[in-house]
PDB file of N, CA, C and O in Angstrom:
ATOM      1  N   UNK A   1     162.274 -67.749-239.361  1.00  0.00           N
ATOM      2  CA  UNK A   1     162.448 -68.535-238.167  1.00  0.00           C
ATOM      3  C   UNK A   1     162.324 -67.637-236.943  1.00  0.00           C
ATOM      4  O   UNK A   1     163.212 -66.879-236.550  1.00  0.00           O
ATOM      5  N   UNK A   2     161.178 -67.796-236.407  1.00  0.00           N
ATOM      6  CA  UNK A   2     161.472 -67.104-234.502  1.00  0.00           C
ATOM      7  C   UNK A   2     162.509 -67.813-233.782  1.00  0.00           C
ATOM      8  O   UNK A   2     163.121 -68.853-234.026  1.00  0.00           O
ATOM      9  N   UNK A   3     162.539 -67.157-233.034  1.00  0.00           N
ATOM     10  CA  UNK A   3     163.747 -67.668-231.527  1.00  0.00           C
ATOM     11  C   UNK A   3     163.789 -68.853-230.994  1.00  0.00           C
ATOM     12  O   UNK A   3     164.851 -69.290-230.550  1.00  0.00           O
ATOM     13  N   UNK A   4     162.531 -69.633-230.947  1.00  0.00           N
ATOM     14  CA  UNK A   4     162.096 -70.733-230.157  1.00  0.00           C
ATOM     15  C   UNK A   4     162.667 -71.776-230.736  1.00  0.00           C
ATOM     16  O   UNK A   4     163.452 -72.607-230.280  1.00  0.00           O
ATOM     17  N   UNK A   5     162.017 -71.603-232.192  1.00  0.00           N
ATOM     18  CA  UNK A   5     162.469 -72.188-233.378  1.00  0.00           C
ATOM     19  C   UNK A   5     164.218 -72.519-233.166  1.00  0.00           C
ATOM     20  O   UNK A   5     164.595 -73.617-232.757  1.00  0.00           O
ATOM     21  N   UNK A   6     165.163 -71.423-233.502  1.00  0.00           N
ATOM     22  CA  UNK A   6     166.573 -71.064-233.474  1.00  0.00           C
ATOM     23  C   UNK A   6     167.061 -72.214-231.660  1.00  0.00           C
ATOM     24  O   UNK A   6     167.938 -73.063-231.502  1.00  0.00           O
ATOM     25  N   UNK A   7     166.389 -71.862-231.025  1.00  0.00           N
ATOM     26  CA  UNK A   7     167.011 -72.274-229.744  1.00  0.00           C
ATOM     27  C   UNK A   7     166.012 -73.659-229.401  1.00  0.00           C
ATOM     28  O   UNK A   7     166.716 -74.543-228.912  1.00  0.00           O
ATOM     29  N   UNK A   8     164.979 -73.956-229.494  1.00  0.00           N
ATOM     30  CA  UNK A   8     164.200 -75.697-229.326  1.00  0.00           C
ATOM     31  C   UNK A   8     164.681 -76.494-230.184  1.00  0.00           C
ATOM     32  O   UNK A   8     165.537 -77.351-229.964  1.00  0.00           O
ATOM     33  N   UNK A   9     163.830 -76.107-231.841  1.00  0.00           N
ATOM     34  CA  UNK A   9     163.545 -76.945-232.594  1.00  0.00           C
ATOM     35  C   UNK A   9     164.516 -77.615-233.986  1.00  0.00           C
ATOM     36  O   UNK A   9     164.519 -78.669-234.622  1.00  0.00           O
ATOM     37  N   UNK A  10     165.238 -76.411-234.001  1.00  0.00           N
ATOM     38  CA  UNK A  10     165.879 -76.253-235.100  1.00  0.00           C
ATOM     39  C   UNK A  10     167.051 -77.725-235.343  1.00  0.00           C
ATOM     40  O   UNK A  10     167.810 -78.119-234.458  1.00  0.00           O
ATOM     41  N   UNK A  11     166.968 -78.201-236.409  1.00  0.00           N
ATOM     42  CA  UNK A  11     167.647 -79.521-236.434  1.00  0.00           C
ATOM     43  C   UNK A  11     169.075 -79.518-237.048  1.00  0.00           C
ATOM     44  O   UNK A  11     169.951 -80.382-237.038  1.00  0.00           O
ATOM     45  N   UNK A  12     169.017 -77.816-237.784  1.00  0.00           N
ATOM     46  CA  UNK A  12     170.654 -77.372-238.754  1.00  0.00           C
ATOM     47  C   UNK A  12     171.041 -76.875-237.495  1.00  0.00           C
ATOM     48  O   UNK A  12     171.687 -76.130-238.233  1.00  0.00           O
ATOM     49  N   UNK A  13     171.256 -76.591-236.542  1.00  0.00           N
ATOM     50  CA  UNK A  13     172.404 -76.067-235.725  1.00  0.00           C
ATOM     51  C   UNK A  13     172.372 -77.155-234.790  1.00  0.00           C
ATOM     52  O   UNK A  13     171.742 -78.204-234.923  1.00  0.00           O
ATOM     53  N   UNK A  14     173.353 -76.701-233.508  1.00  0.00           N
ATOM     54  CA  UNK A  14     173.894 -77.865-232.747  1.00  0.00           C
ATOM     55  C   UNK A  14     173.135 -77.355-230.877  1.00  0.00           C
ATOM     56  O   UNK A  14     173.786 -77.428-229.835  1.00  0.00           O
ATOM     57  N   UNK A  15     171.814 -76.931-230.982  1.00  0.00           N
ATOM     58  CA  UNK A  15     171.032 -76.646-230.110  1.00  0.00           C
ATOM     59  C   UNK A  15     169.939 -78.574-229.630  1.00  0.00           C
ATOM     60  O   UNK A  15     169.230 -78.627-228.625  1.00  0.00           O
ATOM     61  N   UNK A  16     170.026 -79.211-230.124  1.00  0.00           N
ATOM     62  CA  UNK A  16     169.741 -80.447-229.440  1.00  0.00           C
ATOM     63  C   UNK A  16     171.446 -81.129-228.942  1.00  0.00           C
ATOM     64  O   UNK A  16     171.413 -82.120-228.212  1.00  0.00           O
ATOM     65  N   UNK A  17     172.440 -80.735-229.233  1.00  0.00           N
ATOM     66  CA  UNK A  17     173.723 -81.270-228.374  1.00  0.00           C
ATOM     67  C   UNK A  17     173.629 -80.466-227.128  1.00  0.00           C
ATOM     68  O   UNK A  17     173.691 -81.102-226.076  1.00  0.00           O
ATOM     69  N   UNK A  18     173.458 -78.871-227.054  1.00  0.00           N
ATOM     70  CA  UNK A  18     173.893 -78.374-226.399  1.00  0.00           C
ATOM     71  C   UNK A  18     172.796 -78.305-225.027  1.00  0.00           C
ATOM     72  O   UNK A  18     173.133 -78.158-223.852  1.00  0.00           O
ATOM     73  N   UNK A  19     171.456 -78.450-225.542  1.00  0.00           N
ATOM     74  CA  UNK A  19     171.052 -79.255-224.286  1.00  0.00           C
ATOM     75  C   UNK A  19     170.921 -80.746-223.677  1.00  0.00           C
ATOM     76  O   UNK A  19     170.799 -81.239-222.556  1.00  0.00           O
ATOM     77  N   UNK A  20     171.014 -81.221-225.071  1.00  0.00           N
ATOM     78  CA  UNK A  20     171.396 -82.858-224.065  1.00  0.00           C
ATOM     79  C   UNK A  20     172.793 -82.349-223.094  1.00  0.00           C
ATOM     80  O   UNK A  20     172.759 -82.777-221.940  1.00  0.00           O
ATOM     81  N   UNK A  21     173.829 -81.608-223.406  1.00  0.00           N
ATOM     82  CA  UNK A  21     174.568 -81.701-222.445  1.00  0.00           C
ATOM     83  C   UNK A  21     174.198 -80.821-221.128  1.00  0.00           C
ATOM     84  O   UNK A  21     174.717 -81.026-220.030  1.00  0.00           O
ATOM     85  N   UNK A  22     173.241 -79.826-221.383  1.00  0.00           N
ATOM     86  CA  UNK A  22     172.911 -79.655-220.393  1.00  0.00           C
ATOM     87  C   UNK A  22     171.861 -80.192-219.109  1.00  0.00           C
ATOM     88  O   UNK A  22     171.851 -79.965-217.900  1.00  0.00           O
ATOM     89  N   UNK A  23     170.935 -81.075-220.084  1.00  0.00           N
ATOM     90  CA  UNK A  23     170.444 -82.012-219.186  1.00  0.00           C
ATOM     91  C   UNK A  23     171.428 -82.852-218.404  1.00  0.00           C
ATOM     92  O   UNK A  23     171.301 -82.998-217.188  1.00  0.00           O
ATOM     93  N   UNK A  24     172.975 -83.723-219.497  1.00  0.00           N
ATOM     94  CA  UNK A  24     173.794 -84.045-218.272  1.00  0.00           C
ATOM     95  C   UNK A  24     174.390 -84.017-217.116  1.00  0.00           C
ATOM     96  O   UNK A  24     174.919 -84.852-216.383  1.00  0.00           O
ATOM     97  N   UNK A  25     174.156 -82.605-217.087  1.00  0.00           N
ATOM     98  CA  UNK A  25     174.829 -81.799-216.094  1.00  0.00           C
ATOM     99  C   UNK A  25     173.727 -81.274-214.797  1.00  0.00           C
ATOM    100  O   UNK A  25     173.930 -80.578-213.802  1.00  0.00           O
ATOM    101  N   UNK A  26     172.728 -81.827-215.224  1.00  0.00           N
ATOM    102  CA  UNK A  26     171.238 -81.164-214.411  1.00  0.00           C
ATOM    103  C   UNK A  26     171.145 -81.692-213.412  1.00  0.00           C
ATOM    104  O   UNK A  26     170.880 -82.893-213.463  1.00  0.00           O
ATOM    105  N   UNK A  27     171.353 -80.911-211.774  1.00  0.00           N
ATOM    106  CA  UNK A  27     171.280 -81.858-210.604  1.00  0.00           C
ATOM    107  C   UNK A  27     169.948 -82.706-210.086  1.00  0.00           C
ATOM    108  O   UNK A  27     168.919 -82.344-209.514  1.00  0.00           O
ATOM    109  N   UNK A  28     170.304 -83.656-210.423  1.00  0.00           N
ATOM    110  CA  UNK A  28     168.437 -84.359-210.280  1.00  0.00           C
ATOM    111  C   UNK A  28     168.103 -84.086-208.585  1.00  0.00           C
ATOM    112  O   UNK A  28     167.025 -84.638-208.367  1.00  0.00           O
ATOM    113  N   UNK A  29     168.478 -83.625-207.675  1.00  0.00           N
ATOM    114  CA  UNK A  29     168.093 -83.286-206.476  1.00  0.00           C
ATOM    115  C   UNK A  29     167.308 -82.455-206.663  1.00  0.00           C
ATOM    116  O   UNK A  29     166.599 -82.291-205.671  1.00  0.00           O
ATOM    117  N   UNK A  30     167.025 -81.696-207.642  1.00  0.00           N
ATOM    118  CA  UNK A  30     166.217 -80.287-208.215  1.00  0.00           C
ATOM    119  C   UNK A  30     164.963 -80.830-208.544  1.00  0.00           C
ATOM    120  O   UNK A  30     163.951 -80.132-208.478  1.00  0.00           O
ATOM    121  N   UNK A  31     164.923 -82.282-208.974  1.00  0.00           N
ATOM    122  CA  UNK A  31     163.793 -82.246-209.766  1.00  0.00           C
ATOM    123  C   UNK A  31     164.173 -82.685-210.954  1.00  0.00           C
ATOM    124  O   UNK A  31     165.385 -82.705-211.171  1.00  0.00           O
ATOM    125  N   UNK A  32     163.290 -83.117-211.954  1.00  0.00           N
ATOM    126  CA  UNK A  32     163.571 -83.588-213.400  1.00  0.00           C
ATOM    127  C   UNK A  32     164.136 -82.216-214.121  1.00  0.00           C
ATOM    128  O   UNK A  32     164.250 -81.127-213.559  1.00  0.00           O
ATOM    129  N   UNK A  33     164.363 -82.423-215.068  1.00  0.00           N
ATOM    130  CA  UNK A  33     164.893 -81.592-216.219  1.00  0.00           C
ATOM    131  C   UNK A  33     163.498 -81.357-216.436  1.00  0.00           C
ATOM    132  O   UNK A  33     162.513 -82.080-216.284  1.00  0.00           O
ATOM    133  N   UNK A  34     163.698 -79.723-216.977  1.00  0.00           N
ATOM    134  CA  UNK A  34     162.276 -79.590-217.339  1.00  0.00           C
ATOM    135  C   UNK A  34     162.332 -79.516-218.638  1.00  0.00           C
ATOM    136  O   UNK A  34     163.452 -79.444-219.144  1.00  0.00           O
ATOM    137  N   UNK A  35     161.095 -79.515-219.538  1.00  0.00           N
ATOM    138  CA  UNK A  35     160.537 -79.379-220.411  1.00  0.00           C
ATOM    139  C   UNK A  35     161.132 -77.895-221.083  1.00  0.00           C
ATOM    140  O   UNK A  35     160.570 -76.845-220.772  1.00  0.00           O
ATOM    141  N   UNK A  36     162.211 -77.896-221.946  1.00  0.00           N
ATOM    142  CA  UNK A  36     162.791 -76.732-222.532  1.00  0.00           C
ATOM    143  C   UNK A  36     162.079 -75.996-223.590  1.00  0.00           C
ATOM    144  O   UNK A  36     162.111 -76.589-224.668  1.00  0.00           O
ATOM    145  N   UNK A  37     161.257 -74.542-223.597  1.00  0.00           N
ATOM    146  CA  UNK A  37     161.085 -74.414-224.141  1.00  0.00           C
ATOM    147  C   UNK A  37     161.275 -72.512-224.409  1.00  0.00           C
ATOM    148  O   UNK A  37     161.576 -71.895-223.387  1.00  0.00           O
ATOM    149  N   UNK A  38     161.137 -71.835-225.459  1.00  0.00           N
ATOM    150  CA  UNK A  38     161.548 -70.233-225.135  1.00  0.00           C
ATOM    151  C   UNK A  38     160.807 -69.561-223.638  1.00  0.00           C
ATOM    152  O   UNK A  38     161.311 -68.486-223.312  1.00  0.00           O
ATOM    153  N   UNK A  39     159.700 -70.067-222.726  1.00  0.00           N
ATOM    154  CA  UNK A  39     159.867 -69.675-221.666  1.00  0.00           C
ATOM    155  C   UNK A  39     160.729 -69.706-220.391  1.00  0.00           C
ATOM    156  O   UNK A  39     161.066 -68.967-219.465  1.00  0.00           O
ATOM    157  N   UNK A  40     160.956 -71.334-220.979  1.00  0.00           N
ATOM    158  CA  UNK A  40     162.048 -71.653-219.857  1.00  0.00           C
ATOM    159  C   UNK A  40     163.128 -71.062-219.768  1.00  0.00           C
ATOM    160  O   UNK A  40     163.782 -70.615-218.825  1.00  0.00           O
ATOM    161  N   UNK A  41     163.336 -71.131-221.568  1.00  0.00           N
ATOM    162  CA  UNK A  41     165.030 -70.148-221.332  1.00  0.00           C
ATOM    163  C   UNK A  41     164.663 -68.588-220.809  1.00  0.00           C
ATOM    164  O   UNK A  41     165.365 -68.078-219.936  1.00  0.00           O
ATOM    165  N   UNK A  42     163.727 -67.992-221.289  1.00  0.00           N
ATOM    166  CA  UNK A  42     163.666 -66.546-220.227  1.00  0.00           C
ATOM    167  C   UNK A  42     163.136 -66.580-218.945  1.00  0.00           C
ATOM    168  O   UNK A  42     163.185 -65.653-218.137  1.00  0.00           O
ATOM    169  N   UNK A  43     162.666 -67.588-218.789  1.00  0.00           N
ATOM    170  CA  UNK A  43     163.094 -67.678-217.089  1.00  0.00           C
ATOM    171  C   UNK A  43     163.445 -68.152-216.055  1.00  0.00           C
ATOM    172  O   UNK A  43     163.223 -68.161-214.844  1.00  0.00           O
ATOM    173  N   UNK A  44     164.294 -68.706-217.124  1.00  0.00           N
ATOM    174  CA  UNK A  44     165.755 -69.451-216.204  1.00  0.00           C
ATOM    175  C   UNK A  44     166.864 -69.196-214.801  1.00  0.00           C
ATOM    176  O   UNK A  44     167.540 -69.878-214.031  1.00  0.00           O
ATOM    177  N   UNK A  45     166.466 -67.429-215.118  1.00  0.00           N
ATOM    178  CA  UNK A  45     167.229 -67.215-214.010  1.00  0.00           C
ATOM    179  C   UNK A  45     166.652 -66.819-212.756  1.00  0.00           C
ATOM    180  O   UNK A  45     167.044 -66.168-211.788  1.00  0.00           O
ATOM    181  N   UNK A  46     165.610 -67.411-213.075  1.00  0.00           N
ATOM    182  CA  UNK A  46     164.092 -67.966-211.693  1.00  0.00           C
ATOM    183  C   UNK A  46     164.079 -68.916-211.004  1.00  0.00           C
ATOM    184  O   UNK A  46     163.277 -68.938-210.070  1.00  0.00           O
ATOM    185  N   UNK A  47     164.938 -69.993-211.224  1.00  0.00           N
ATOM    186  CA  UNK A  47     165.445 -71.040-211.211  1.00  0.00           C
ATOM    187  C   UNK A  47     166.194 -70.991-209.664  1.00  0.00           C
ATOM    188  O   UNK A  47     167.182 -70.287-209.453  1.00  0.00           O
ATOM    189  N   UNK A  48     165.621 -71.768-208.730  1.00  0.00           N
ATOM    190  CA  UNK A  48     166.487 -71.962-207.363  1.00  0.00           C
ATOM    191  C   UNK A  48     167.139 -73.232-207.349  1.00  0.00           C
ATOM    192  O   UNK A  48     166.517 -74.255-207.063  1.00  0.00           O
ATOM    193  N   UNK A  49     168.489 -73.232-207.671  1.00  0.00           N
ATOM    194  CA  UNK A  49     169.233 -74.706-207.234  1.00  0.00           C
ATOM    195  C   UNK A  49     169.604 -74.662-206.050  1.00  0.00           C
ATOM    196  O   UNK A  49     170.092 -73.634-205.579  1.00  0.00           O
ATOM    197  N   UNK A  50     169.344 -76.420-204.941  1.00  0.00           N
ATOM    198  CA  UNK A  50     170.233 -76.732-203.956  1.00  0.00           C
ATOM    199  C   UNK A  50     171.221 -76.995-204.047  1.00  0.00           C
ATOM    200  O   UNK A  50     171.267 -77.963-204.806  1.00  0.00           O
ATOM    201  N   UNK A  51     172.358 -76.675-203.659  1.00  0.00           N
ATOM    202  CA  UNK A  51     173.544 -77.093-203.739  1.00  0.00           C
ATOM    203  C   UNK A  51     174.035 -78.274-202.426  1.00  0.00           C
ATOM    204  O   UNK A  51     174.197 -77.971-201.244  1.00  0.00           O
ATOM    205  N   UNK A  52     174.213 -79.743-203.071  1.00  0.00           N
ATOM    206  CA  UNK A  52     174.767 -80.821-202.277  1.00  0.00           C
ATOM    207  C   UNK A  52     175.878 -80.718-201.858  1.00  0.00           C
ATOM    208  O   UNK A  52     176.694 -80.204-202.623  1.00  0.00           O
ATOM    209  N   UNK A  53     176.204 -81.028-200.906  1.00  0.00           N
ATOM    210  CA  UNK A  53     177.793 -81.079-200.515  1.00  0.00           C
ATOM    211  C   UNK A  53     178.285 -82.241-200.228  1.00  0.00           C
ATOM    212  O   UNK A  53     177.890 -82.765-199.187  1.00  0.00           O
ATOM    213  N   UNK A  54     179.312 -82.979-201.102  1.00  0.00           N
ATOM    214  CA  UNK A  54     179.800 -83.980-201.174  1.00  0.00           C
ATOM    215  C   UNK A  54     181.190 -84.212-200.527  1.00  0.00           C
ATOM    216  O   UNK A  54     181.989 -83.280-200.616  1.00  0.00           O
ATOM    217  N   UNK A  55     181.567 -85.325-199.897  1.00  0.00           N
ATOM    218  CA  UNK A  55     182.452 -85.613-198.767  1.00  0.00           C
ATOM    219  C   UNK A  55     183.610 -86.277-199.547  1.00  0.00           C
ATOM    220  O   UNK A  55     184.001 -87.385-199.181  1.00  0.00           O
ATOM    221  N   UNK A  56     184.205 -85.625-200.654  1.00  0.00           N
ATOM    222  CA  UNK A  56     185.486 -86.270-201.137  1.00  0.00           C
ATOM    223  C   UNK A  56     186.542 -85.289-200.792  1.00  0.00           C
ATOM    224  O   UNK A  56     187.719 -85.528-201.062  1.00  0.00           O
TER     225      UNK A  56
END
């Protein structure tokens, strides 16, 4: 098994929970969720979020 495999595809571990929850959490002001795949995760921390500021 490669990495991609271990962290995309793989159906024995709990790597499709752990990004559906991270899609939950994905600020759609950014843009859609992208398309997860071993590039994305290495270059993820390429990644510019806006941060909203909410009035509660």
């Amino acid at each position: 098994e490669d990495m991609e495999h271990i962290l995309v595809d793989c159906p024995e571990n709990a790597q499709s929970t752990i990004w559906d929850l991270a899609k939950n959490i994905w600020p759609t002001a950014n843009g859609p969720w992208p398309r997860v795949t071993l590039g994305t995760i290495l270059g993820c921390e390429n990644i510019t979020l806006t941060h909203q500021r909410t009035n509660n």
